[in-house]
Each structure stands twice: as structure tokens, then as C-alpha cells.
C-alpha positions in Angstrom: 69.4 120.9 87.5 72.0 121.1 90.8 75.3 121.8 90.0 76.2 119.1 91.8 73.7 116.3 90.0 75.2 118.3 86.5 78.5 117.2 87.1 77.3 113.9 88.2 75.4 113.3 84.6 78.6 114.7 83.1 81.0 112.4 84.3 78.5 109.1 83.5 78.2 110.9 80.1 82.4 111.2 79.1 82.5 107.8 80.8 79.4 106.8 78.4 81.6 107.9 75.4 84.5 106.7 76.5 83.2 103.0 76.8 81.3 103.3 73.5 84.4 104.6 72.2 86.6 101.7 73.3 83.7 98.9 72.9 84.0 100.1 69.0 87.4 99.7 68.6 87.1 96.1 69.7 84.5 95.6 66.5 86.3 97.3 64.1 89.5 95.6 65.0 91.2 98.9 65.2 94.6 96.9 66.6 94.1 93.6 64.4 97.6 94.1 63.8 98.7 93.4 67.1 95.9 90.7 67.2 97.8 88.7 64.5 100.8 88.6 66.3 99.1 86.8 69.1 97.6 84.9 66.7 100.7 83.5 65.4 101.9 83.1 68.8 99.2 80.5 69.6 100.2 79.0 66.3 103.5 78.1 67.6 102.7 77.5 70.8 100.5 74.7 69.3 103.4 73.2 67.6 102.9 70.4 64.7 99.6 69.2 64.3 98.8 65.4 62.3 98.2 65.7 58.7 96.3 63.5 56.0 98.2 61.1 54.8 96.5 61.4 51.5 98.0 64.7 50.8 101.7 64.6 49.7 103.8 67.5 48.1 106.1 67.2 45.1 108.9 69.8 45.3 110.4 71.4 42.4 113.2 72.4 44.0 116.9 72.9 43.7 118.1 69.5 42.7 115.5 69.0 39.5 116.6 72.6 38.5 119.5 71.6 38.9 119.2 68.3 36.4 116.0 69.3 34.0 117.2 73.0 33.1 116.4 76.7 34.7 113.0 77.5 35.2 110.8 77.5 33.3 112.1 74.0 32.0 110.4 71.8 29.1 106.5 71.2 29.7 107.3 67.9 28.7 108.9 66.7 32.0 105.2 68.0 33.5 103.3 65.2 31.1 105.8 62.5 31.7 105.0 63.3 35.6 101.1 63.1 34.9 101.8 59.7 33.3 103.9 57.9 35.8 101.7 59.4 38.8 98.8 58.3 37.0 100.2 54.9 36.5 101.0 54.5 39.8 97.4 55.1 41.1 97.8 59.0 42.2 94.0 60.1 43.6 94.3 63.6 42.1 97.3 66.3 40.9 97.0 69.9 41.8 99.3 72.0 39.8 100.7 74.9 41.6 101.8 76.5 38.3 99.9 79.2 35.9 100.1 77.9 32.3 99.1 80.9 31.0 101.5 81.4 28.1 101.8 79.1 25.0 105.3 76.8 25.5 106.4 74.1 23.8 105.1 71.1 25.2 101.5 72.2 25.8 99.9 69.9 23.8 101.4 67.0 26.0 100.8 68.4 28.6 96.5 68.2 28.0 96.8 65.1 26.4 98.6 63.3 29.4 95.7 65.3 31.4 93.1 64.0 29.5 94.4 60.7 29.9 94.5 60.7 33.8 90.9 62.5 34.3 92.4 63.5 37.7 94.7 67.1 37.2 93.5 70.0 38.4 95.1 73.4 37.1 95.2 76.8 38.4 94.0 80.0 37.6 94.6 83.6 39.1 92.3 86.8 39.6 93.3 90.3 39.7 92.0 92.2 42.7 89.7 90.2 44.5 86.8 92.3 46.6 84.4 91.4 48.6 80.3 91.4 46.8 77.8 89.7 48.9 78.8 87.7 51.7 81.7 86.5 48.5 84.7 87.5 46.4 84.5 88.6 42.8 86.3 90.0 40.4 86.9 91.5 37.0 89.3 89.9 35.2 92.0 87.0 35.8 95.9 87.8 36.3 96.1 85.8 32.7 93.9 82.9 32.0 94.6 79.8 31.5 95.1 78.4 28.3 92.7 76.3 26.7 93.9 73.4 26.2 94.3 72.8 29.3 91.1 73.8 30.8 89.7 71.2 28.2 91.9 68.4 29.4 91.6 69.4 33.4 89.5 67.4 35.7 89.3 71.2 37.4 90.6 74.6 37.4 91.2 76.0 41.0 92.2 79.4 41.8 95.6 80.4 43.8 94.2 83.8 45.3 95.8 84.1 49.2 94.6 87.3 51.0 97.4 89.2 53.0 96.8 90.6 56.2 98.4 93.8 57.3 101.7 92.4 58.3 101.7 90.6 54.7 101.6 87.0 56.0 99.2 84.4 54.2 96.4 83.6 56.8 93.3 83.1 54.8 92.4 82.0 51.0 88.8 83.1 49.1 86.7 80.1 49.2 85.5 80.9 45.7 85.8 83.9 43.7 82.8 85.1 41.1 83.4 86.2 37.5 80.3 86.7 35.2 77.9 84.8 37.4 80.7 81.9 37.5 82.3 80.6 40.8 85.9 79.4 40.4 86.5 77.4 43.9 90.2 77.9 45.5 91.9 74.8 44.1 92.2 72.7 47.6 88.5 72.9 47.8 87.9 72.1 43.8 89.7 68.8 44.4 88.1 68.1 47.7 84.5 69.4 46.1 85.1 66.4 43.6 86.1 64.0 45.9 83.6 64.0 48.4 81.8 63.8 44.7 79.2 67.2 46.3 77.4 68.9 42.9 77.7 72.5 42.3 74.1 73.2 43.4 74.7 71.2 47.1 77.1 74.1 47.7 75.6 76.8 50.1 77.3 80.0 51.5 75.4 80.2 54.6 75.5 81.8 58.3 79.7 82.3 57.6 80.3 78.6 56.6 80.6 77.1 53.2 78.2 73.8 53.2 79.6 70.9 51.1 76.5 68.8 52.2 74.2 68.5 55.3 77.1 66.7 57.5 80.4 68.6 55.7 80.9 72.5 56.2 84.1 75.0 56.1 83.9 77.5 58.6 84.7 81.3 57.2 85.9 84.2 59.4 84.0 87.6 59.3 85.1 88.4 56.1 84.2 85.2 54.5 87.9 83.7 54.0 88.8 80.4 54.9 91.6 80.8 57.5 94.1 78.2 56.6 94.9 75.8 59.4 98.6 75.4 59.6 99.5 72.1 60.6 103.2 72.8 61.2 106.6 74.0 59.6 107.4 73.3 56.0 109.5 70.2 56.4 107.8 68.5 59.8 104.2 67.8 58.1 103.9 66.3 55.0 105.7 64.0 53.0 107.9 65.6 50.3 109.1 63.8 47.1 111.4 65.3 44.8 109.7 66.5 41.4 113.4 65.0 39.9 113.3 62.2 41.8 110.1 60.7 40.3 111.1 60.9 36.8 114.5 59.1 37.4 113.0 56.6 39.8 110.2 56.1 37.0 113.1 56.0 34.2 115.3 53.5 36.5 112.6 51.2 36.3 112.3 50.8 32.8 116.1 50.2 32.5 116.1 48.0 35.3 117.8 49.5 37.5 116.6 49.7 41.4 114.7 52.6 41.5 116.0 55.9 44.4 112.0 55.8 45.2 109.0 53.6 45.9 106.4 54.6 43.5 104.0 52.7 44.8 103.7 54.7 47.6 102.0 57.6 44.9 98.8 54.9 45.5 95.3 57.2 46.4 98.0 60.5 47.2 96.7 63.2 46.3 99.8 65.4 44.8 100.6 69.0 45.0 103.2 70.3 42.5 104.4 73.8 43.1 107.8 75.4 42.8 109.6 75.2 45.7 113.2 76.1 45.0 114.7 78.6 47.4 114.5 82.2 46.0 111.6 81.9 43.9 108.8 84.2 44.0 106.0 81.4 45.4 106.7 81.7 48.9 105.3 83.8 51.7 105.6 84.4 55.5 102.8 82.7 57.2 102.1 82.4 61.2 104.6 79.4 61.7 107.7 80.5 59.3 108.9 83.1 57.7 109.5 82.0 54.4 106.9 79.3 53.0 106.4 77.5 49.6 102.5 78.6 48.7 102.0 74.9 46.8 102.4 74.4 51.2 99.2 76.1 51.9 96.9 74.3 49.1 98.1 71.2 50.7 97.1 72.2 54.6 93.5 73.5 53.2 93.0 70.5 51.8 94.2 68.5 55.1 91.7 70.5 57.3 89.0 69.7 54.5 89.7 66.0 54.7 90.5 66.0 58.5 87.6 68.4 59.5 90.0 70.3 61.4 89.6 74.0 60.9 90.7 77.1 62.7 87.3 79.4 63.6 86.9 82.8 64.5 83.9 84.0 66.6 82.0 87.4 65.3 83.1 90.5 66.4 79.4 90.6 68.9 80.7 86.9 70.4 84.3 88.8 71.4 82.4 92.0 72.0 80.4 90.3 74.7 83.7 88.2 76.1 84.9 91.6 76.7 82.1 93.3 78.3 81.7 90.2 81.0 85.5 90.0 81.7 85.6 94.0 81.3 82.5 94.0 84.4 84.8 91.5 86.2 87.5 94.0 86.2 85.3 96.5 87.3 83.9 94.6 89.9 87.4 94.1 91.4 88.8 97.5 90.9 86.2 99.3 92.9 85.0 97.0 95.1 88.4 95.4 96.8 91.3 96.8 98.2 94.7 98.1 96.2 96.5 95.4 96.4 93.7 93.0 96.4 92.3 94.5 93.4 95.7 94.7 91.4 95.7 90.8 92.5 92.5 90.2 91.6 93.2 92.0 87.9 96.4 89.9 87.3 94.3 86.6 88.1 91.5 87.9 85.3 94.1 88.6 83.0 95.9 85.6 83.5 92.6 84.0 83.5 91.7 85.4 80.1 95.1 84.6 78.8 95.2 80.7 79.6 91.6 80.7 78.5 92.0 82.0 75.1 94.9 79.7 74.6 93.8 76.8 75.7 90.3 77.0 73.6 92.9 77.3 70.4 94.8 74.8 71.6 92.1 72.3 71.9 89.6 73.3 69.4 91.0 75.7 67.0 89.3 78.6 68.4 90.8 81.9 67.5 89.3 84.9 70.0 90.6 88.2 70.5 93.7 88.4 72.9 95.1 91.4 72.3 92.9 93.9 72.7 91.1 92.6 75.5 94.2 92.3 77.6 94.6 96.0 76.6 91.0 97.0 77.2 91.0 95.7 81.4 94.3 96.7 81.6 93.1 99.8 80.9 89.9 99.5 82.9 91.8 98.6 85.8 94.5 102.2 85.2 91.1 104.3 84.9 89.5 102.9 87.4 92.5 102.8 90.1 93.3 106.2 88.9 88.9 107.1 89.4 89.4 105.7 93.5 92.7 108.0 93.6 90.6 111.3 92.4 87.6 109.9 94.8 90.2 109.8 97.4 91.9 113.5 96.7 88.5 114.9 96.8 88.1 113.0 100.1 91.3 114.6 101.8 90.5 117.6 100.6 87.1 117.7 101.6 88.6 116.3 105.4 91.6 118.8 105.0 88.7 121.6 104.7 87.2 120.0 107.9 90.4 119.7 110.0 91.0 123.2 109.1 88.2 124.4 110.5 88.5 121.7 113.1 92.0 123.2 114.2 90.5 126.9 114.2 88.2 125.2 116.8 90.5 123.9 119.0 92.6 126.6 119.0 89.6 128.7 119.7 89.8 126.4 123.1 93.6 127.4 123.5 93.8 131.4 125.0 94.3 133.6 122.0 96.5 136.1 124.5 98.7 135.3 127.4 97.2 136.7 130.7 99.4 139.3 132.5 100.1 138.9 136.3 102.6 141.2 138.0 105.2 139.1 139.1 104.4 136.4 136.6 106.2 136.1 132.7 104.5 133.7 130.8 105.1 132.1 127.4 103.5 129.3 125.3 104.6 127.3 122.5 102.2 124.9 120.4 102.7 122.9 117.2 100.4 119.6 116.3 101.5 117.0 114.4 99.1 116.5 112.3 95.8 119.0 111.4 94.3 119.0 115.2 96.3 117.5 118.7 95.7 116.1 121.7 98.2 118.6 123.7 96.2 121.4 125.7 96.7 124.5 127.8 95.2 126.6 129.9 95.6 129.3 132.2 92.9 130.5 135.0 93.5 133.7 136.6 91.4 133.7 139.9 89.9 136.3 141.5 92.3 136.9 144.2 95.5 137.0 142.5 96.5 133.9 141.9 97.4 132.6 138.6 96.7 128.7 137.7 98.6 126.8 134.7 97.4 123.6 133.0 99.2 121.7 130.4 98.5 118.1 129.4 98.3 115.4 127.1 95.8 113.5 125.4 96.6 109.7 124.3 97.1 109.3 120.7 97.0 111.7 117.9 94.7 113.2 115.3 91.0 114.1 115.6 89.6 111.7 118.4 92.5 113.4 120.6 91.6 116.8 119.4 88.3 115.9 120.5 88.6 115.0 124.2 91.1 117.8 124.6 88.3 120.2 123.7 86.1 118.4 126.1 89.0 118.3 128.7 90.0 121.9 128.2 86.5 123.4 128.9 85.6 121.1 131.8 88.8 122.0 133.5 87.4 125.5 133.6 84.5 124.9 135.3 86.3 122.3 137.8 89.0 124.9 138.3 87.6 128.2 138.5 86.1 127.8 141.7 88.6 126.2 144.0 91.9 127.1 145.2 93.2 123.2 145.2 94.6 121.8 142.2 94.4 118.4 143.4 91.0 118.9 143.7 90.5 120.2 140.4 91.8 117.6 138.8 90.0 114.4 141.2 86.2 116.7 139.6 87.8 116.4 136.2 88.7 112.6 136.4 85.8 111.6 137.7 83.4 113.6 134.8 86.3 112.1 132.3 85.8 108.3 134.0 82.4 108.4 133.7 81.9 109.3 130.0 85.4 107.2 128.7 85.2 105.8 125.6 87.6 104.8 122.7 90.5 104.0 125.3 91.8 107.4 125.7 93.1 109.2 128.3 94.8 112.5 129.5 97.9 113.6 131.2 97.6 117.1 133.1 99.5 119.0 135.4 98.4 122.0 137.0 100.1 124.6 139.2 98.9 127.1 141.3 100.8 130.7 141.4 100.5 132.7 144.2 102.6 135.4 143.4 101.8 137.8 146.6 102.9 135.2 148.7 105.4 133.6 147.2 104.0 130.3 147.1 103.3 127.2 144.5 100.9 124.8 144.8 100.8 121.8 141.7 99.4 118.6 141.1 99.9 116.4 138.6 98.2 113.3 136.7 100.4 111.1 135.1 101.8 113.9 133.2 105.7 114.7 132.6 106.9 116.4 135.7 107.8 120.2 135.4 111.1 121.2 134.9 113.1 124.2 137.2 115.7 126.0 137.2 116.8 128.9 139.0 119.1 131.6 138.9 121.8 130.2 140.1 121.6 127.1 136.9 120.5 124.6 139.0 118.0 122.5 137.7 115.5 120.0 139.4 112.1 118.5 138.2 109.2 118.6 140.7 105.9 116.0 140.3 108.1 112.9 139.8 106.4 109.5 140.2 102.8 111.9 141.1 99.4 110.6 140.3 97.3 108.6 137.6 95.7 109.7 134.0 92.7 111.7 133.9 89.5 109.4 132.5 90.6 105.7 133.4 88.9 105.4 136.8 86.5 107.2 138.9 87.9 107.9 142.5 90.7 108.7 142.2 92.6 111.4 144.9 96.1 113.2 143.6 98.9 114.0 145.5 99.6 118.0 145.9 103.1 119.8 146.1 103.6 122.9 148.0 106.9 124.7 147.5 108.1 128.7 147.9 108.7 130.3 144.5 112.2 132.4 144.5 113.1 135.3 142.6 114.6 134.2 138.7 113.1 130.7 139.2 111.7 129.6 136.0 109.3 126.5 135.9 109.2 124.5 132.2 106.3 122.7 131.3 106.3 120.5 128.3 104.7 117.3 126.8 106.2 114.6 125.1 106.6 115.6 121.9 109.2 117.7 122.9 111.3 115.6 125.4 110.6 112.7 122.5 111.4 114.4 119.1 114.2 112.5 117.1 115.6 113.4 114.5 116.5 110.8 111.2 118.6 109.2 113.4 115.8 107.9 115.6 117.4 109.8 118.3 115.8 111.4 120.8 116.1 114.7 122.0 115.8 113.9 125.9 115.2 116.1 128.9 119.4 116.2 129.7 119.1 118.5 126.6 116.2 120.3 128.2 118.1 121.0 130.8 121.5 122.5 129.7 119.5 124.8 127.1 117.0 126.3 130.6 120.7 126.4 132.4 122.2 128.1 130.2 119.5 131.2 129.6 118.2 130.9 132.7 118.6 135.1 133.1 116.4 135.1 130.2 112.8 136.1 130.5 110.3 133.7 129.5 109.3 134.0 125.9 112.7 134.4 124.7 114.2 130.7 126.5 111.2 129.6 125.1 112.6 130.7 121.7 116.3 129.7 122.7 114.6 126.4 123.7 112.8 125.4 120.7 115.6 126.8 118.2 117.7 124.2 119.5 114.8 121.1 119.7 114.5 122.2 116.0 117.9 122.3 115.5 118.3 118.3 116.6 115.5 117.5 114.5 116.4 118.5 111.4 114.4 117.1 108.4 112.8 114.7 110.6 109.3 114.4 110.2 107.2 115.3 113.2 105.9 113.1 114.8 104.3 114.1 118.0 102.1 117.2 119.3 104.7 119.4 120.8 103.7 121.5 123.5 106.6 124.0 125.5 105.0 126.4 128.1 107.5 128.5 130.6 106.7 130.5 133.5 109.1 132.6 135.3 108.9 134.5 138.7 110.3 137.7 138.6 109.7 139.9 141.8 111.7 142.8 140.6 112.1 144.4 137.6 115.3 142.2 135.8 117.2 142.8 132.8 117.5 140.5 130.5 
């Protein structure tokens, strides 16, 4: 195997693991702590849901402690309530109280009981675990005492399962002991009075079948998640355990009674202990501290309503996140930065309204937090994956312009020419890897010396390009004529003909005939040369002279003819020199130009060149560079001069 296709099978590989890896923490629920959270956000974003209006609750709270005693009061105030709701009609009573130790009272208690054939008692296990698709377990917290289980129309179990936060979500169905199902006491009563035999009952495909048309959906674990219709006091109707007795007793006496028994008519009554401090109360989704007689009364809502909360397997939200997760994906690699990071907050946000509104409207409870996580994530890795991708890109280009620079430079003389008579010096810096800026110099067979510097249009690697082409047909236009204008009208015309991309190039090029004392320079478009002489007078020749190389074919330039004098020193430069600001946006200007040639105008050529570019560096600054600088100086010097 390549090297190349190893490291390709290695990267699918950690990215194999690291999928796997993530797609199993969304089935083991590895943040269902976080998940609950959400959960209970939905619940409250929900707000109160309608009730049964069969299903009332009767507090035992502050007030009837207050009149009937400290808890635990006389058992017989719990018969006289079994009487008077069963004389008033009451559908069933559901005691939210363990009668597990022998009181005074007991025996009234059952025989009341027995008399209304509708109270239902309850029972509690020790350690529930799950056995089968079920709950079961060992023994019972303390059971129930016997006289009552005699009397009862049905003994319900009180077992609440708490999550990891310790908030009451979900009750066991049933729990097994010996062989023997105990259901939870909601769904005793409401097994009894939908009037469904022990053998319809069928744990089945997660739900709990009543009958063919009645089912309870269970979550993964094969709870019951309990539907919370809304905060203790905004759902059902609360009477006050006290209340009853004295409206019951102001009756009898005649007296007006402080509540409407009546309305106890087909209720179906929960009493639990309710008083504030006691041990029954829990925090659930909605509230922080809730009654637990509460919770008996919502199952049995949702049972009678057939309005249930249901939670999807783990594979159902497994494959939610593996289409939404490919969505992400998608986006990430395929659009562009800010597109994508658009496109990622619209799935999210997508995801997020989705998963509400399906609890919302149906109850359905999917996973929200670790999805959101999961493409958030998705979308870091993969943005982070197009970053790397992009590194090795520069680099791999950075390799290419540096080899691409070597190149042109290899077009560029590697060592000034010497001329008697002639100093020469040269100064290039691109601004980025390769320029457009070129040079050249063509010493001619009979003495003369010839000087080219330009500029190509724009920056970067097509510039870099048609300098290279520009540079090396200059020398076969030039190196056989003694007319720069006609040098550069070959070199136009060759440019014209194979333009493309737009560009084109600014040259000048002079003509040094040192024996006789003469220049001859023309110039396309290109910035005209600056000179000064001994005396620190300066002047710039090729003002207002011809059109760029490459645009059209045809073309004739204009030629200068001048005497050179001893001292005179002739600047050549391109814009990125004339143009360079500084942070400022200032630019450095040719009036600068010109007092730094003045005033080291006895210099010879490399070190004004020096002087020069000390002091465009010096106005820069920390400025960024922004154009290909190009300085080139060529100084006559007849006689041997100190400098």
C-alpha cells in the first residue's frame, strides 16, 4: 500500500471510530442528564394541559392537621371519610397512605372499606429491578396489613422511579413478587374500571395492552412516563380532607354545609398527605416540590384521557440523528463559510422547533440534547477538516510559489553587468510570493549598455507569469537593434497578439552609450525616469511618452535622445515605490524621491540606492506591503569620483 492511500484509509478509519464512538453515546444515553433538562423544558413550555374531571384530589394538609391532631391522627377520621364519600356516590378512593402498622382504628377502617367495595390501598416494594421486559422484586417496604387487603376493592403499589437529577418522571407499571403482579395503584383502579380481566393484560412491543382498543405506552425501560398535566394547584380540583368531615357533620346538625358533597358524585378520589414539609413530595419536570398522591392522580388522567407522553427507541433517535447529522455534513463541506455556518443554524433551529413542536402537539418526547451537541460538533470537525484541507493547500501552493519565485528570479540577472563609465544598482522586493515588476539589462556588442524596467498589471502569479514571458522576449527584440523604440513596437506587437486575462505591461528602456556620451530611451506607459545631477537638480524625462505593452498591435513609441553628463544619476522605479503608504494611507510620493536623490546625489549608485530605500522604509513603517517594489539607479561617472 502507497503511503499516500495509507494515510487516506487511516484518516476514514479514526473518522470510522470516531462516528461509531459518538453514534454510541447517543444509544446509551451517555448525557440523559442533560436530556432531562430539556425534557422538562418542553414540559413547561407546554404549560397546563386539561384534566379528567373524574379525578379529584383530597388534601390532607395543614388546616385538617391543624383541627384532627398531628400526623398520624386517629384511623377513624379515614372510615368516617370512606362513609360520607361513599354516600355521596364517590366512583373509587385511592389511598395514598401505607397502613402498614397496627393503629387504633383499623378495624373501622376495613369495615367502612368493605362496605363501599370501591377503596383501593397501597403497598410499597423494596428495590425494584428490571426482570424481563418488567419490574420485580423481593420483598415489600412493609406490607400491608390484612385487614385491609381483605376489605380493599385493590391494592396498588406507590413505587416512582428517580432519574439521575432525582425528579419523579416515570412509575413501574406493575411490579412481580412470587409470580404475582401488583399494578401501580392509578392503573389498578383504572384496570377495574374499564372492568379488563387480569388475563386481557399483555406486556407487548413496549406498551401495556388493557384491551385490543386501550394501550399505555412504556419508554425503553418499560416505565410509564407520567404525563404532567400542569402545576400542583392549576389542574385538578382540591378538597380539603378537613373540609369533608365538617361539611358532612354540618349536615346532620343542620347547619349549611362549607362544601357541596354532591359534587363527590362518580369522582374518583385521591387521598394523600399533602401538608407542607412532609416526606410525600418530590421534584418533578413542572415544580420543584410536589405532593406524590399528585402523580397517581395525572396517571390516571392520561389513562382515562388517552393522553400519554411517548418516547421513541433509542434506533428511532439514532436514525433522526444520522439523517440530520448527513444534513450537516452535506452543508459543511459542500457550501461556503458563511453559507455553511447559515445553513447549520437553520438545521439546528430546524431540529429545535421540530422536536418541540411534535411534544407540543402529540406528546412526543425525542432526544434534543445530544443531537444539538452531536451537529454542533459535526459542523466544528468538519469546518475545522476544510481549514487543515486548506493549510495543506497553501502549503502545497507556498511550496509552488517558492519554486515559482526561484524561477522568476532565475529571469532577473543574478549579477549586475560592469561597463566602464557605468555604476549600476538594483533593488527588488514582491509583494507577495512572485511579482509582476521586471528588469533587465542588455550589454551590446559595441559598448553600449541597455536598461529595462517595467511593470506588469496586477499582482501575484498571472503577473509573475507574463513578466517571465515579457522579460525573455525583450531579449530577443532587443539584442539585435540599437533603437529602443523599436524594441519595444517588436515586443508590443508579440505581447498584442497573444493577450489574454486583461493584462498588460509598463516598460521603459534606455540606451547607454557611454563612449559618446549619449542616451537614448523610450518608454511605454511606464513611470518616467527620474535625474538628478551633480549640481541637485532634478528633472524626470519620458513624461506623457507612449502606451502599455500588449493592448494593441501597431503601435510606434516616441524616443528621447539626450547627452549624459558627468555625476548625472538616472532613477528608475515602479510604483510600488512612488505608491507605498504607510498605516496612514499616505503615500510616499516622488517629491520624496526627489529630495532623498538630491541630497546624495555625490553618492555612487548602490549606496543612494540604499539611502533611498532606508528612507521609503522608514515612511512605511508597519505597513503592510502592498505593491511589487522595484528601485534601479544608474549613474554616469566619466572619472574616477569619490564618494
Amino acid at each position: 500500500m502507497r503511503q499516500r492511500d495509507f494515510y487516506k484509509f487511516f484518516r476514514y478509519l479514526i473518522f470510522g471510530f470516531l462516528l461509531g464512538l459518538a453514534l454510541l453515546f447517543s444509544y446509551l444515553r451517555v448525557f440523559e442528564l442533560y436530556e432531562l433538562q430539556t425534557y422538562d423544558w418542553r414540559c413547561q413550555v407546554r404549560g397546563a394541559r386539561p384534566v379528567s374531571k373524574d379525578v379529584v384530589l383530597i388534601d390532607i394538609w395543614d388546616d385538617t392537621l391543624r383541627n384532627l391532631g398531628a400526623w398520624p391522627f386517629d384511623r377513624h377520621y379515614h372510615a368516617e371519610l370512606i362513609d360520607v364519600l361513599g354516600h355521596y356516590g364517590a366512583k373509587a378512593v385511592g389511598f395514598d397512605l401505607l397502613f402498614v402498622e397496627p393503629r387504633e382504628g383499623d378495624e373501622a377502617v376495613a369495615q367502612a372499606a368493605a362496605r363501599a367495595k370501591n377503596v383501593y390501598f397501597a403497598e410499597a416494594f423494596y428495590q425494584p429491578r428490571p426482570q424481563d421486559g418488567a419490574f420485580a422484586a423481593e420483598k415489600k417496604i412493609a406490607p400491608l396489613l390484612p385487614s385491609y387487603t381483605g376489605a380493599a376493592a385493590g391494592v396498588g403499589h406507590v413505587n416512582a422511579k428517580a432519574d439521575l437529577d432525582g425528579k419523579r418522571r416515570r412509575v413501574y407499571p406493575f411490579i412481580v413478587q412470587d409470580g404475582r403482579k401488583q399494578y401501580q395503584l392509578s392503573l389498578q383502579i383504572a384496570k377495574d374500571l374499564f372492568g379488563v380481566k387480569e388475563e386481557e393484560v399483555v406486556l407487548s412491543k413496549g406498551r401495556l395492552r388493557f384491551s385490543k382498543d386501550r394501550a399505555v405506552p412504556l419508554d425503553g425501560e418499560g416505565c410509564l412516563l407520567v404525563n404532567y398535566a400542569g402545576p400542583w394547584q392549576k389542574t385538578f380540583r382540591h378538597y380539603s380532607y378537613y373540609d369533608i368531615l365538617a361539611a358532612y357533620l354540618e349536615g346532620r346538625l343542620g347547619l349549611k354545609p362549607r362544601l357541596d358533597l354532591e359534587a363527590f358524585k362518580d369522582k374518583i378520589c385521591f387521598v394523600g398527605l399533602t401538608s407542607l414539609g412532609s416526606h410525600d413530595t418530590s421534584p418533578v419536570p413542572i415544580e420543584p416540590v410536589y405532593p406524590m398522591v399528585g402523580m397517581y392522580a395525572n396517571v390516571l388522567s392520561s389513562l382515562l384521557q388517552r393522553d400519554f407522553i411517548h418516547r421513541p427507541s433509542r434506533l428511532f433517535n439514532l436514525f433522526l440523528l444520522l439523517v440530520f447529522g448527513a444534513g450537516v455534513l452535506w452543508i459543511a463541506f459542500r457550501l461556503k463559510p458563511v453559507l455553511a455556518l447559515l445553513g447549520t443554524l437553520g438545521v439546528l433551529f430546524l431540529f429545535i422547533g421540530g422536536v418541540t413542536g411534535v411534544f407540543l402537539k402529540w406528546g412526543i418526547w425525542l432526544d434534543l440534547f445530544y443531537p444539538c451537541v452531536f451537529f454542533a460538533f459535526l459542523y466544528a470537525a468538519s469546518t475545522l477538516t476544510r481549514v487543515m484541507q486548506e493549510v495543506r493547500k497553501r502549503e502545497i501552493v507556498e511550496r509552488e510559489l517558492e519554486i515559482a519565485s526561484q524561477i522568476q528570479k532565475s529571469f532577473l540577472p543574478a549579477v549586475l553587468p560592469k561597463r566602464e563609465g557605468l555604476d549600476l544598482a538594483v533593488y527588488m522586493k514582491p509583494a507577495k510570493a512572485v511579482g509582476g515588476d521586471l528588469y533587465a539589462f542588455m550589454p551590446l556588442a559595441d559598448g553600449r549598455m541597455g536598461v529595462m524596467v517595467g511593470d506588469v498589471s496586477g499582482k501575484g502569479t498571472p503577473a509573475a507569469l507574463l513578466m517571465a514571458k515579457a522579460v525573455s522576449e525583450f531579449k530577443f527584440f532587443a539584442r539585435d537593434t540599437t533603437d529602443p523604440a523599436e524594441a519595444l513596437q517588436a515586443l508590443n506587437d508579440s505581447l498584442a497578439l497573444e493577450s489574454a486575462g486583461g493584462l498588460f505591461v509598463t516598460l521603459t528602456y534606455a540606451l547607454f552609450d557611454i563612449k559618446n556620451r549619449e542616451l537614448l530611451l523610450s518608454s511605454a506607459g511606464h513611470l518616467p525616469v527620474l535625474r538628478v545631477n551633480l549640481k541637485g537638480e532634478t528633472d524626470f524625462l519620458t513624461e506623457g511618452t507612449g502606451i502599455p505593452l500588449g493592448i494593441v498591435e501597431g503601435v510606434s513609441f516616441p524616443r528621447l535622445k539626450m547627452e549624459m553628463q558627468e555625476g548625472d544619476r538616472l532613477i528608475f522605479y515602479s510604483d510600488g515605490i512612488s505608491e507605498a503608504r504607510n498605516r496612514k494611507k499616505e503615500e510616499y510620493g516622488v517629491e520624496k524621491l526627489q529630495r532623498v536623490a538630491a541630497a546624495y546625489r555625490s553618492f555612487g549608485a548602490e549606496a543612494l540606492l540604499e539611502r533611498t530605500m532606508a528612507d521609503v522604509h522608514r515612511f512605511v513603517g508597519r505597513a503592510d506591503q502592498h505593491d511589487d517594489m522595484t528601485l534601479l539607479i544608474a549613474g554616469v561617472r566619466y572619472a574616477q569620483n569619490q564618494a
